[in-house]
C-alpha positions as CSV (number, residue, x, y, z in Angstrom):
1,X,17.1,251.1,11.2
2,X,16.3,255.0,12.0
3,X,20.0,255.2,13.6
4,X,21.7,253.7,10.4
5,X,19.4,255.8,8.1
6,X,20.3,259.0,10.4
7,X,24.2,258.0,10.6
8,X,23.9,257.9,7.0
9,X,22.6,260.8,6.6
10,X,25.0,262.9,8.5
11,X,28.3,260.9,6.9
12,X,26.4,262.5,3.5
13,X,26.1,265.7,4.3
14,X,29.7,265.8,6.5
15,X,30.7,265.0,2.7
16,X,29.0,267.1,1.1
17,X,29.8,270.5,3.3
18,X,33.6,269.1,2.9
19,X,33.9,269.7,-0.7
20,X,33.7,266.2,-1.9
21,X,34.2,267.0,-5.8
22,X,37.5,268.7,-5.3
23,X,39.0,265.0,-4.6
24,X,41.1,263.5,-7.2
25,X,39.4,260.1,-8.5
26,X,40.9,257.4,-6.6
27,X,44.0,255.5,-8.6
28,X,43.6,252.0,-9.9
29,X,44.3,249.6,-7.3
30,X,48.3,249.2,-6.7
31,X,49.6,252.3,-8.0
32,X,49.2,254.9,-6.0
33,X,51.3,255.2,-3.4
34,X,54.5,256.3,-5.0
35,X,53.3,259.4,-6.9
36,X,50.2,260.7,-4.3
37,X,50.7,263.4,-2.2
38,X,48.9,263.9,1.1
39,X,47.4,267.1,2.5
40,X,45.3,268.5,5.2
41,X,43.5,272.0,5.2
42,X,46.4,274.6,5.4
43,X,49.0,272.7,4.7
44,X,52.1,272.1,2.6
45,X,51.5,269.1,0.3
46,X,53.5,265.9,1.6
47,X,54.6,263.6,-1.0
48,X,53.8,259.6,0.2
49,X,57.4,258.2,0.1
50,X,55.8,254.4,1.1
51,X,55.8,252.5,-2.0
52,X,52.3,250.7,-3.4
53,X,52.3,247.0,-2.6
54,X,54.2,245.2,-6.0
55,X,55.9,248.6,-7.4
56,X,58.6,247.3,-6.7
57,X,58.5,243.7,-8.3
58,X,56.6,245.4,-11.2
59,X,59.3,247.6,-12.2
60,X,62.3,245.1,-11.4
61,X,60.5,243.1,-14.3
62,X,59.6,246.1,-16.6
63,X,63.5,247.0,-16.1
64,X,64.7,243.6,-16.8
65,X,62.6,243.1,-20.2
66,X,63.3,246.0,-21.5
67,X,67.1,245.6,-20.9
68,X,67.4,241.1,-22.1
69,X,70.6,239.7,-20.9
70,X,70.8,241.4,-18.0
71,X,70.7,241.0,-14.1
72,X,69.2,243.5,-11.3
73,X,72.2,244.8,-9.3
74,X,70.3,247.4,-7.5
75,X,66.6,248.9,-7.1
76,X,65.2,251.9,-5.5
77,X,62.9,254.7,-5.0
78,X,63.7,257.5,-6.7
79,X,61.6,260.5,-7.3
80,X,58.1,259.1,-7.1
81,X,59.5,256.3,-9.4
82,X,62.5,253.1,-9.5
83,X,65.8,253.5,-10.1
84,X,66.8,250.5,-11.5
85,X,70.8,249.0,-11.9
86,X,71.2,246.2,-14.0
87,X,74.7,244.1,-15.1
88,X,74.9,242.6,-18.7
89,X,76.9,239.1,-19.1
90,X,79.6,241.4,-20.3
91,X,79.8,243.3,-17.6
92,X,78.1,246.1,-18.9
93,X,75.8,247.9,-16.5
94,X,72.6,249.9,-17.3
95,X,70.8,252.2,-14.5
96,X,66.7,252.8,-16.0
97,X,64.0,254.9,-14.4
98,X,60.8,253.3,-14.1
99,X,57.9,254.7,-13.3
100,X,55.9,254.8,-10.2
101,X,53.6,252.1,-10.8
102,X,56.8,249.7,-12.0
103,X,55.1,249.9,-15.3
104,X,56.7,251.9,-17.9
105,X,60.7,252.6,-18.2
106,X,60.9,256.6,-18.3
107,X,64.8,256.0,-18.9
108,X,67.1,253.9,-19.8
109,X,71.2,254.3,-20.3
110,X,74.3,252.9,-20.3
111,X,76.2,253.9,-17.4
112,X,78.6,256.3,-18.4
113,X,82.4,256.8,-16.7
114,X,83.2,259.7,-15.1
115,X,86.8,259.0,-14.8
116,X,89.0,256.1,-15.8
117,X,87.4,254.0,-18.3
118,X,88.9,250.8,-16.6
119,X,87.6,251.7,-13.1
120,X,84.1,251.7,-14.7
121,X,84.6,248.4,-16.3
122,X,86.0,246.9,-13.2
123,X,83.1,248.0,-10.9
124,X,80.6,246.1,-13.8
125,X,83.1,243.4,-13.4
126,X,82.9,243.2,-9.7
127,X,78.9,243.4,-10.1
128,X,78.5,240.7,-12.3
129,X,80.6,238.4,-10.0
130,X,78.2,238.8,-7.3
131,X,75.7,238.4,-9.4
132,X,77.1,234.9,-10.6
133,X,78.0,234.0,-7.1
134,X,74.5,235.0,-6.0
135,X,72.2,232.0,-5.3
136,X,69.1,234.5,-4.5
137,X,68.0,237.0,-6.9
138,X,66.4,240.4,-6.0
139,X,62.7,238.3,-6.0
140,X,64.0,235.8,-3.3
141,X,65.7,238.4,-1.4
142,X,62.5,240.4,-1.0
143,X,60.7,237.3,-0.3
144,X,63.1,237.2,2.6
145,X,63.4,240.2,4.0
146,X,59.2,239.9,4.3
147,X,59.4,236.8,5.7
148,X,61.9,238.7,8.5
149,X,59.8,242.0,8.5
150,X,56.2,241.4,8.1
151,X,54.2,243.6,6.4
152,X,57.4,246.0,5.2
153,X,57.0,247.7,2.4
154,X,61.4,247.7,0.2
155,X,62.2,250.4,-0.6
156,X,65.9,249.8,-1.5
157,X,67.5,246.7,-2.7
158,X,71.2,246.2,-3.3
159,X,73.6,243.6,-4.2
160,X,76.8,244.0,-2.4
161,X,79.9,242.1,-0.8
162,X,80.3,242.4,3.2
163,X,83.6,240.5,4.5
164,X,83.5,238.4,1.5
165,X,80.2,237.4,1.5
166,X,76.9,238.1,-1.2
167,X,74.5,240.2,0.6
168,X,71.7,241.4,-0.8
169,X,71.1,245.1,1.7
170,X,67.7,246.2,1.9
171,X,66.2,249.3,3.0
172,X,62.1,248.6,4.5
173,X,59.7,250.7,5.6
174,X,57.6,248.4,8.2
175,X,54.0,248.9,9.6
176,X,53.6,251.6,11.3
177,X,56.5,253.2,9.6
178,X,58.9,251.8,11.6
179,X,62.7,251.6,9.4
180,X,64.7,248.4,8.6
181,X,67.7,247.6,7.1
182,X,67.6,243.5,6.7
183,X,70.8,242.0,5.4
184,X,70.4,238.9,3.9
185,X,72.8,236.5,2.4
186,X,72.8,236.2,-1.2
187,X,73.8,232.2,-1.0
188,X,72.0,231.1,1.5
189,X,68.9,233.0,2.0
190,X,69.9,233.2,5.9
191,X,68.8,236.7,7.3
192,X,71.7,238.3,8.0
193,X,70.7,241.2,9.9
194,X,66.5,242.6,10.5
């Protein structure tokens, strides 16, 4: 008992002589990750580019209610927040910010051409066909590329077509930090490529 009080004691005054009050309060659970930064005495400030556990399912959903009608084409991180791409049934595409947490939709627009008007509508076109011939949406996708990658962490997701087939192409942070990019096919599910 005189060793757990004395352990105890030093971890308290360890604490105390380490400047304990100039911590931030800690986050509510699940949201920190994306927007902390990390640092150690006399050094620069490192933002944490691992996403919190859900972010990214969080703001897939926030994206998709605030934009009804619509289908997630695309999600990533994107400065200490999502960038999210979504296709209408008409072929329209939107591209929102959501916050870090997958909470609260920062932006939100209408993609916009930058050249020919058609090649705009075609590449919405050509979205919203994969998205139709898609089987697996951007939830069963993830669910796949964990089952392939335990413990990862998405940080990208993207429906795409490779030699005529649906992929959905992930980017994945595994423990450790070791880097993935699973493949998986947008029909069947079948992992593609770890």
């Amino acid at each position: 008992m005189r060793a757990v009080a004395a352990t105890l004691a030093t971890v308290l005054l360890l604490d105390a002589c380490g400047g304990g009050a100039e911590r931030d309060a800690p986050a509510a659970p699940g949201t920190a990750a994306t927007g902390e930064t990390l640092t150690a005495p006399n050094t620069t400030p490192l933002p944490v580019t691992t996403p919190a556990v859900g972010a990214m399912e969080r703001a897939a959903a926030t994206a998709l209610r605030a934009a009804p009608g619509t289908a997630l084409t695309s999600i990533e991180t994107e400065g200490g927040g999502w960038e999210v791409g979504l296709v209408g049934d008409d072929g329209t595409e939107r591209e929102l910010l959501v916050d870090g947490a997958g909470t609260r939709v920062v932006r939100n627009e209408l993609e916009q051409d930058e050249g020919d008007e058609g090649d705009e509508r075609d590449e919405g076109d050509e979205d919203l066909a994969r998205v139709r011939e898609a089987k697996l949406d951007h939830r069963g996708a993830a669910d796949a590329i964990r089952a392939s990658v335990p413990g990862a962490r998405i940080t990208e997701l993207n429906l795409d077509a490779r030699g005529g087939t649906v992929v959905w192409e992930g980017d994945v942070i595994g423990p450790g930090g070791a880097r993935y990019a699973p493949e998986i096919d947008a029909r069947t599910g079948r992992v593609l490529r770890r």
